[in-house]
Every structure is written in C-alpha cells, then in structure tokens.
Backbone as CSV, one residue per row, in Angstrom:
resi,resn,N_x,N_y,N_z,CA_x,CA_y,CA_z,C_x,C_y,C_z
1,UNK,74.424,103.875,98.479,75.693,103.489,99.077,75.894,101.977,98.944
2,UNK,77.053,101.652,98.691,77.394,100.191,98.586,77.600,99.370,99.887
3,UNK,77.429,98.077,99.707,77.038,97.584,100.529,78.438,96.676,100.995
4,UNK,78.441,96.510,102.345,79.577,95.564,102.433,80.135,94.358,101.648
5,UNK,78.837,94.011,101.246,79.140,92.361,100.280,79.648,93.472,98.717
6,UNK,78.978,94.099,98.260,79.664,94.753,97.031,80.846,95.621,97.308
7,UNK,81.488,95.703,98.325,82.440,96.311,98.303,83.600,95.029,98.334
8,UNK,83.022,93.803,99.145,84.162,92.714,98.918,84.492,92.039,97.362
9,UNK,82.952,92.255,96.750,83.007,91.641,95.478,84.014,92.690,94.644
10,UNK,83.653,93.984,95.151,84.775,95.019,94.212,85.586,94.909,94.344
11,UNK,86.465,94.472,95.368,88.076,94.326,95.636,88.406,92.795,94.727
12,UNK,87.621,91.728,94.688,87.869,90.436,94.483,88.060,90.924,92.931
13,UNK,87.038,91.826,92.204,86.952,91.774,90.931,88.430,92.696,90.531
14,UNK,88.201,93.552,90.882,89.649,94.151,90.821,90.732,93.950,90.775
15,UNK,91.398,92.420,91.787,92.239,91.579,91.578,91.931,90.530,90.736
16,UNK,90.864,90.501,89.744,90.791,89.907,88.696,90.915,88.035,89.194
17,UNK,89.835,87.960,90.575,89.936,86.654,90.935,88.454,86.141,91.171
18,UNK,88.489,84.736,91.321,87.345,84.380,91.401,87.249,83.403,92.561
19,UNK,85.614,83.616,92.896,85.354,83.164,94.243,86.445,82.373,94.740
20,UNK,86.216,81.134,94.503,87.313,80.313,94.911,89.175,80.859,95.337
21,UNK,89.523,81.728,94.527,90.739,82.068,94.582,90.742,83.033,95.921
22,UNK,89.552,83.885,95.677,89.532,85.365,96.810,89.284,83.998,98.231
23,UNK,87.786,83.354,97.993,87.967,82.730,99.245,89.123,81.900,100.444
24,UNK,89.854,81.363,99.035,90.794,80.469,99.526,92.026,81.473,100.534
25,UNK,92.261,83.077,99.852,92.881,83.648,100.630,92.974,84.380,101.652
26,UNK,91.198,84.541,101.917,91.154,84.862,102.823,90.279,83.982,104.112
27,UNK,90.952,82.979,103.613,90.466,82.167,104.601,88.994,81.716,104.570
28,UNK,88.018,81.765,103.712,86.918,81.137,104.103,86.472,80.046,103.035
29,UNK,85.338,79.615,102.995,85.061,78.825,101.689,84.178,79.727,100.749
30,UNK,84.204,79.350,99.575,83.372,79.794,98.163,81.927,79.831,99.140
31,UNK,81.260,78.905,99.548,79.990,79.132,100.229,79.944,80.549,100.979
32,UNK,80.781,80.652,102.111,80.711,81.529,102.667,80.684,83.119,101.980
33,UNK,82.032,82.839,100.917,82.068,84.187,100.381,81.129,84.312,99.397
34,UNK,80.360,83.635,98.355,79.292,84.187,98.559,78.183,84.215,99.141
35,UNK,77.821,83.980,99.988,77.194,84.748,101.105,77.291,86.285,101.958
36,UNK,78.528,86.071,102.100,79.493,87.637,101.880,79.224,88.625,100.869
37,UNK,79.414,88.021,99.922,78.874,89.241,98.985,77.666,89.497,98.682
38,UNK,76.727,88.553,98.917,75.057,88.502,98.792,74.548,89.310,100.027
39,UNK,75.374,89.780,101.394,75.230,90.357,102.360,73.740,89.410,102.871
40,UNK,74.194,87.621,102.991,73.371,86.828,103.776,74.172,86.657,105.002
41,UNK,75.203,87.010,105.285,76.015,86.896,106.570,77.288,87.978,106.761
42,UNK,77.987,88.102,107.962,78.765,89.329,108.265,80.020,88.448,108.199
43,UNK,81.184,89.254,107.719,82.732,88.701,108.405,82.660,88.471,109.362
44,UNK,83.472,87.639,109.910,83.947,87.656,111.251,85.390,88.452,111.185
45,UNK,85.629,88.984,112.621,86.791,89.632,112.774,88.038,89.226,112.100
46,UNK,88.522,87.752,112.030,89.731,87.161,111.884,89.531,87.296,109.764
47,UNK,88.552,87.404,109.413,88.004,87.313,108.042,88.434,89.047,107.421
48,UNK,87.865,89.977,108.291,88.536,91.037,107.918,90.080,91.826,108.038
49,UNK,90.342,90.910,109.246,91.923,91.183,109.315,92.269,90.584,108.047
50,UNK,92.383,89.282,107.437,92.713,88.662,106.481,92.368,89.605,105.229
51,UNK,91.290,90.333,105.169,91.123,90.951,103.890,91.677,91.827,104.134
52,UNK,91.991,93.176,105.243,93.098,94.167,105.347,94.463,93.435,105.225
53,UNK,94.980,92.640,105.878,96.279,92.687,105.384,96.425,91.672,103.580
54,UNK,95.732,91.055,103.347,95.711,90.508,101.796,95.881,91.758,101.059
55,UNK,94.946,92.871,101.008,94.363,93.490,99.788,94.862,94.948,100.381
56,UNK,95.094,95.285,101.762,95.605,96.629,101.899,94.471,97.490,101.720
57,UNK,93.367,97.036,102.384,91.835,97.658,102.495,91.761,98.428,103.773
58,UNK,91.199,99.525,104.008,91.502,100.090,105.457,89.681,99.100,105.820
59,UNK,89.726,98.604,107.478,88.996,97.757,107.883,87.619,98.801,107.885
60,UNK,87.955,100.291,108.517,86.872,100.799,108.211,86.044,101.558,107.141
61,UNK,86.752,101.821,106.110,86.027,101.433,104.681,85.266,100.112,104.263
62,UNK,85.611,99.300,104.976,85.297,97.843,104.457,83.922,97.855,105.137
63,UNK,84.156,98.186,106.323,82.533,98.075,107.189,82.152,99.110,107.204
64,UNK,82.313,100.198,106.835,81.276,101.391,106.547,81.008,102.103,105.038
65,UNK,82.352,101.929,104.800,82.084,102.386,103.480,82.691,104.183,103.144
66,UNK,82.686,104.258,104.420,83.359,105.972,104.727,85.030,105.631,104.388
C-alpha cells in the first residue's frame, strides 16, 4: 500500500509539477514537501485542506489511502 508521502508525490507528478511549484501552492516550502513525500513528517491540517481544495483530492484518500 502506498504511502502518504507517495500518494502526494503522485498527485504533484500528475500535475506535471515540481517541488517548488506543488510546494509553493500548497502552502509549504520545497524542504518541507520533501519531507512530505519522504514520509519524514505529517501534514498539518491547514496543509491538507490546501491539497483538497488545490487538486480536488478527497482528504481521506490522502490519509488513508482507502
């Protein structure tokens, strides 16, 4: 099963963007997001609202994967 950080990297790749671009829109820095995708740290709440309404991700796919 995929992991939260590869499921953010799958949406980022999909919109055909890179760190910097995905980070910048959803609010965090390139550091952070990858870290995010390396699954060395969790979203914070205000981080996944930003990726549901950016990308039209349901929040609990994002954190479970179901």
């Amino acid at each position: 099963m995929d992991s939260l950080g590869k499921r953010l990297k799958n949406i980022r790749k999909l919109n055909s963007m890179t760190q910097i671009e995905f980070a910048k829109l959803i609010g965090v820095s390139q550091g952070t997001l990858s870290d995010l995708e390396k699954d060395r740290c969790k979203p914070s709440l205000d981080t996944l609202v930003s990726i549901r309404k950016e990308f039209k991700v349901d929040v609990n796919w994002l954190i479970t994967g179901d």
